[in-house]
Each structure stands twice: as C-alpha cells, then as structure tokens.
C-alpha positions in Angstrom: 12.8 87.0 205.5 9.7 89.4 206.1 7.0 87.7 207.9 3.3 89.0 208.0 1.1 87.8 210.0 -3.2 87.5 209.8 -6.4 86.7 211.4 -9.1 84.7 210.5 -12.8 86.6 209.7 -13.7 88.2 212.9 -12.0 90.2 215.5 -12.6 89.9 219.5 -11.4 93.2 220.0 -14.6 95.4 217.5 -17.0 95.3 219.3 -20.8 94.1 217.5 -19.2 94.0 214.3 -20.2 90.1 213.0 -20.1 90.0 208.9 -21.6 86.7 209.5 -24.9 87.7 210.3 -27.6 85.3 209.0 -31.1 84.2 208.0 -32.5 81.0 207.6 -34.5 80.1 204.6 -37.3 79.1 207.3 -36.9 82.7 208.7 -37.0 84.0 205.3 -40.1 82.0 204.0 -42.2 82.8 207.1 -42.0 86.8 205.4 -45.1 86.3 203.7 -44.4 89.5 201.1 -41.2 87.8 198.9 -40.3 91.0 198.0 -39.9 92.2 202.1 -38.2 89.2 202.9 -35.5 89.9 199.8 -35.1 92.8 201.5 -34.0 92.3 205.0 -31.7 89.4 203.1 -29.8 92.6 201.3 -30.0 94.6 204.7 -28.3 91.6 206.5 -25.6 91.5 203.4 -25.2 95.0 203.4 -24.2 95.1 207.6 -22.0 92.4 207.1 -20.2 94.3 204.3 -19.8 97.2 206.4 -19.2 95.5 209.1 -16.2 93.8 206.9 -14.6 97.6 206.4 -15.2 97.9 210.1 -12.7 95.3 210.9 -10.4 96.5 208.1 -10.3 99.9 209.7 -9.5 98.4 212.7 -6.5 96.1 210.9 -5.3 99.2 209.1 -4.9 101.0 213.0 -3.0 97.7 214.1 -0.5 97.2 211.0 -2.6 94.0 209.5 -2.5 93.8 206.1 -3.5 90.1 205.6 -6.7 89.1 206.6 -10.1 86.5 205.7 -13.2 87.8 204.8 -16.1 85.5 206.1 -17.7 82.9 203.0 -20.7 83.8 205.4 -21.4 87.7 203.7 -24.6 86.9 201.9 -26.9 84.6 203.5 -29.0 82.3 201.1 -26.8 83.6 198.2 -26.9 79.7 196.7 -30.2 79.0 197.7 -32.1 76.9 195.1 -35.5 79.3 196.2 -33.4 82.2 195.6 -31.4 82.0 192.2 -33.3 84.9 190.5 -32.0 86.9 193.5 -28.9 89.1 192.0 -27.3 89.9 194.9 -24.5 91.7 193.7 -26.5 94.8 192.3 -27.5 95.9 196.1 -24.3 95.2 197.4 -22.3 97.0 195.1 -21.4 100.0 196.9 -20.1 98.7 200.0 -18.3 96.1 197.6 -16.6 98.6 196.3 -15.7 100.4 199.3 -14.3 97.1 200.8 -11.9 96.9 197.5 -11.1 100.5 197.1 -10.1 100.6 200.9 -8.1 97.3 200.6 -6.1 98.1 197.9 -5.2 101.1 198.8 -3.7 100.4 202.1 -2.0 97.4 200.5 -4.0 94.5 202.4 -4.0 90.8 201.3 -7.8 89.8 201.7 -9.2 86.0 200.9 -11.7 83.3 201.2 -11.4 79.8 202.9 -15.1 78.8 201.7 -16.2 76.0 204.4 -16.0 72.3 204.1 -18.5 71.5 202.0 -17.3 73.2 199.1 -15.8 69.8 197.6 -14.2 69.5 194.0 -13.4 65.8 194.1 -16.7 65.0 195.0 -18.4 61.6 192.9 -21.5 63.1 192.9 -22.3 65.2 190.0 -24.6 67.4 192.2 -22.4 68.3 195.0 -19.7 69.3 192.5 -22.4 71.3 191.0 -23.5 72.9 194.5 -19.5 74.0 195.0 -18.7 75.0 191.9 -21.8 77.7 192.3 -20.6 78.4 196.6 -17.1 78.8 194.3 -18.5 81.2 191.9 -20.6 83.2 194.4 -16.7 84.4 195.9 -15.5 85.0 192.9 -18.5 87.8 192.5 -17.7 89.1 195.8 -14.2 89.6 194.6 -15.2 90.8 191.3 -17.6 93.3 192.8 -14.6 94.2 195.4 -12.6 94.4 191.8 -9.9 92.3 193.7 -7.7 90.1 191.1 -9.3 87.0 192.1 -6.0 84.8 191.1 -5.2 82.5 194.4 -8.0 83.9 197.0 -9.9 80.8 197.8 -8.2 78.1 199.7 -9.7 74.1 199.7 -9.4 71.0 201.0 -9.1 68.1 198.5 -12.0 67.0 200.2 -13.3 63.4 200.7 -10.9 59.7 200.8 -14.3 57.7 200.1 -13.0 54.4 201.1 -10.0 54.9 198.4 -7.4 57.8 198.9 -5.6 57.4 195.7 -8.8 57.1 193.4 -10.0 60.2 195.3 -7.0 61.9 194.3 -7.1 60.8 190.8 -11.1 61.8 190.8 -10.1 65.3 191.8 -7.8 65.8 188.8 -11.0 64.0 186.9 -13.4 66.9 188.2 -10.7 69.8 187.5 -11.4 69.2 184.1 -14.7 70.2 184.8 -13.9 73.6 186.9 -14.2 76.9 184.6 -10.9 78.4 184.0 -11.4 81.6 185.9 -12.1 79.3 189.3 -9.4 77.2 189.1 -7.2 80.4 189.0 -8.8 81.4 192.4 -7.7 78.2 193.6 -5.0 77.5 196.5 -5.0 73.9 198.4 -4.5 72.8 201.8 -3.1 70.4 203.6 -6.1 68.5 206.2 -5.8 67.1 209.5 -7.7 63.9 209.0 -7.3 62.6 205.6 -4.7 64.7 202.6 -1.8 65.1 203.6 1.2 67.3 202.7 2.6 65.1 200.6 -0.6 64.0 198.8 -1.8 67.4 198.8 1.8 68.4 196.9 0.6 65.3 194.5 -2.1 67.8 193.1 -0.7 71.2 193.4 2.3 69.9 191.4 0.1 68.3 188.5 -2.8 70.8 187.8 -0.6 74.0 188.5 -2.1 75.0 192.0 -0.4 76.7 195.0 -0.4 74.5 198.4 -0.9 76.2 201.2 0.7 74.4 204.3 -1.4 74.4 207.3 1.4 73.6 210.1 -1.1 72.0 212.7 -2.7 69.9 210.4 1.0 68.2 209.1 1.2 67.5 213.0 -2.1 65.8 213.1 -1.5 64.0 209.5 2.0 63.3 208.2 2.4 59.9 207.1 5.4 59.8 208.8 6.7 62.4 207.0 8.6 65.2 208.0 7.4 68.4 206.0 11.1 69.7 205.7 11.5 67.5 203.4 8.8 68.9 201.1 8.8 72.3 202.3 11.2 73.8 198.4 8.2 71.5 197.0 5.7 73.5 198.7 7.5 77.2 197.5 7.6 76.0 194.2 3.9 75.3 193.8 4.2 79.1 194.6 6.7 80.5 191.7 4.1 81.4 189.4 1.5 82.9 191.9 1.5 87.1 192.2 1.0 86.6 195.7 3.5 85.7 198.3 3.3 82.7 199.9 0.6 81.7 202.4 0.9 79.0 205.0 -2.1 78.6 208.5 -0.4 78.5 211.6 -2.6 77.4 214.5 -1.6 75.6 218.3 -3.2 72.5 219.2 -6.1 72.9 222.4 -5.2 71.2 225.3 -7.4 68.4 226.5 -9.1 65.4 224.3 -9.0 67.1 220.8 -5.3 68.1 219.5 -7.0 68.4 216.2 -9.0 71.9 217.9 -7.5 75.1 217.8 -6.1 76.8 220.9 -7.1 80.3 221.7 -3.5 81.4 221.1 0.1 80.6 219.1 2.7 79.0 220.9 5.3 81.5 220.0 8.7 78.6 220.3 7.6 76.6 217.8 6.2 78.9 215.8 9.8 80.8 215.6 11.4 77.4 215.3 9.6 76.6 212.0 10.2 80.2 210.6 14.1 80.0 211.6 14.0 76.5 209.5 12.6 78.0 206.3 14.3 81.3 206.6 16.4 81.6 203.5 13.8 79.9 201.3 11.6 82.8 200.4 11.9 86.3 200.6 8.6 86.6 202.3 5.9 84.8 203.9 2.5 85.5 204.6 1.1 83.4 208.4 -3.0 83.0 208.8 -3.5 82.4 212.4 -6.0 80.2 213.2 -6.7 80.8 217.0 -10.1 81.3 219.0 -8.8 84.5 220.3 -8.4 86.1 216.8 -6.8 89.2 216.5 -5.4 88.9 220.3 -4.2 85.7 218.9 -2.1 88.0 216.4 -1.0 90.6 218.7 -0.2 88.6 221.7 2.0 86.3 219.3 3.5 90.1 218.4 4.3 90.5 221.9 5.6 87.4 222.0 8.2 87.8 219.2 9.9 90.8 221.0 13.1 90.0 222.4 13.4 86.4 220.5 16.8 85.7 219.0 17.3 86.8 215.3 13.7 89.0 215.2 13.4 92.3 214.3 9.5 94.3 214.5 9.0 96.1 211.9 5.6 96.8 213.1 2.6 95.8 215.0 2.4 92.5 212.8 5.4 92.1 210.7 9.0 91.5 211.6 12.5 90.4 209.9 13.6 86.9 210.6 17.6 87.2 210.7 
C-alpha cells in the first residue's frame, strides 16, 4: 500500500510566507477612497496567492505532493459590503500559476473551509451564507482550473438538541446544494458531535466520500470501533478520481485531548496503516500537527527503520 503523506496550509519551515494575510472590514472602511481600499484587498489576495506557490515550491523540493490551501486567500470575498467586488479577474494570473504549477508536478491540493461553513443548518440564512463561502472555493479552483470533484471537506455541522433530525435535515438541505458543489463535497468525521458511523449514515445515502479523521473517532466513537466500518468508509470512495483521504493528528498533552499535538505519534500511526493495509492500493494522510511540515518530515524520520516500511521518498513510503 503506497502512503502519502500532507500538511495543513502553512509551513514553519518558509519563512514570511502567510497566505492568510487579512483585512478587516473595519480596516477596510476606514480607506475613505472605496476604490483604494479594493485595492490593497487585491494586493493582500494577490501575496497570499504567491505566497501559496511559495510553499508549493518548497513541497515540490521536499517530495509533498498533497497539501491544503488556506479558505483564508481572499479576505472579505463574502462580504455583504463587497459583493459587486469580482475578485477573480485580479487574481487570475497567480491563479493560474498556482494550477499550472500543481498539476504539473502531480500535487493533490484542497480546501477544508472553517466551521462555520454549515449545510445542515435550520436557518435559511446561514445555509445561504455557506453555500456562497462554498462557491467562493469553487472559483478559486476554477480559476486554478483544478477539477473541483471532492476538494472541500465538511463537518455535518450542528446536533441542535436532536442528532437524528439533524442528520435527516442535512439530507433535507442537500436538496438545496447546486450540483457542481455537492460534487466538491467530502465529509468528516468530528470530535464532539458526528461520528464515524453517523457520518457513514450520510456519505452512504447522498453519494459523498467520508473522510476519516483518526483523532476525532478517538474523541467520539459511540463505542464503536472504526475497524468495523473502515470497507464502509473505502467504499464511499469507489466512485471518487481521487485516492482516498483520511486526517491524522496526535492528541496534546495536558487538559484538552481534543487539541492537536505539535507532532504524530509515529506507533500508532503505523499501527493503523498495518491494519488497513490490503484494503486500498493507496492512501493519501493530512497531518494535522502545530508543527506542520516538521510535523510531516519528522514523522518521515520516524518511519525509517519501522517493520514492513519501505521510503520511497521524502514523504511517501510502501507499507509491506
């Protein structure tokens, strides 16, 4: 089984290289001149774009090949002050050169847009709110001209006193999701309140691929082992063009098991992939550490030597 391992958005290693850079809408409103402060909002975008091919660059010189842009690129982009603002037109170019680079060295880029971004939501307003965050990626990926089939990853979002009706009003709102964003659609797995098995519930009966976030199943199970859903969770996969995707993160020390540690514990981490080995030709890992891409290349480190591994290169190896 090839495994390939990615980071999360920014690296510790590039040095000044944010592509979250932001303005607030009071920063932007004290610009008297509209027109100067539109501006500097496209000057921020643009250095966070380039700053995105930056850390590319820098994955291409380290072997990664699987990696997650920021949902911060374009400050304001969904700003009800600012939806006359095309954004895309003075972004275009470095866009394209994000894409163009991408694709040619083979890389797996996505979104994980953040936590407000909720689908099952009862409130016709915040569904509205994240189905425009939701099309705003899918113009960064069409600008990029990535196929934008399975690049966005969600949460089911919200129990709201009743877990099963919140499931049920998920499948409810789907309805309501244009077809070209529920193709960019993966789900998760959450820590607190969906959990593998209730997150299967959905992948299995609208069509969507299930991401399984490791930690999280630790956190929020149910009881449940997740070996016993894990040929559930490649199936949700079979029709995808994309290999499958999993998070793996280690839990922080101290009050908060939920919080990610800085980096992977390597044991369990090669545990779980000698389980599943077998199951799927290939398998692509997001880490979710604090240390980022030292997260990645420590855990690289880590895997030399260990039983049944063979590096292929500075962040892939065989699992025998």
């Amino acid at each position: 089984m090839l495994v390939k391992l990615g980071y999360v958005a920014m690296s510790v290693h590039v040095k000044d290289a944010s592509p979250s850079q932001t303005m607030t809408y009071t920063q932007f409103q004290r610009i008297q001149d509209r027109e100067a402060a539109i501006k500097k909002l496209e000057r921020i975008s643009n250095s966070n774009l380039e700053n995105c091919l930056r850390l590319l660059k820098h994955n291409y010189g380290h072997d990664i090949s699987f990696f997650r842009l920021s949902s911060k690129l374009i400050p304001l982009a969904n700003h009800e002050a600012l939806l006359g603002w095309d954004y895309i037109k003075p972004l275009q170019e470095n866009l394209r050169k994000i894409g163009e680079y991408a694709k040619q060295k083979g890389m797996r880029i996505d979104f994980h847009p953040d936590h407000f971004v909720v689908l099952n939501s009862l409130r016709p307003p915040i569904l509205k709110q994240s189905l425009k965050t939701l099309k705003m990626h899918g113009k960064l990926l069409q600008g990029m001209g990535i196929d934008r089939t399975h690049r966005c990853v969600l949460h089911v979002g919200g129990a709201y006193g009743d877990k099963e009706q919140a499931l049920e009003q998920f499948i409810e709102n789907w309805s309501l999701v244009p077809a070209w964003i529920q193709k960019m659609i993966m789900l998760e797995n959450d820590d607190t309140t969906f959990s593998l098995k209730e997150t299967l519930y959905l992948g299995e009966k609208l069509g969507i691929p299930v991401v399984f976030d490791l930690h999280h199943h630790m956190m929020n199970h149910d009881l449940d082992e997740w070996e016993t859903h894990w040929e559930r969770v490649v199936q949700t996969w079979e029709q995808s063009p994309l290999s499958i995707k999993m998070h793996i993160s280690s839990p922080r020390e101290g009050k908060d098991p939920r919080a990610h540690a800085d980096f992977i514990d390597s044991d369990y981490f090669i545990s779980f992939l000698q389980y599943i080995k077998g199951s799927v030709p290939e398998i692509h890992c997001m880490i979710e550490a604090k240390q980022k891409d030292e997260a990645l290349l420590r855990l690289m480190r880590d895997m030399i030597g260990k039983t049944g591994v063979e590096i292929i290169d500075g962040a892939s190896f065989w699992v025998k």
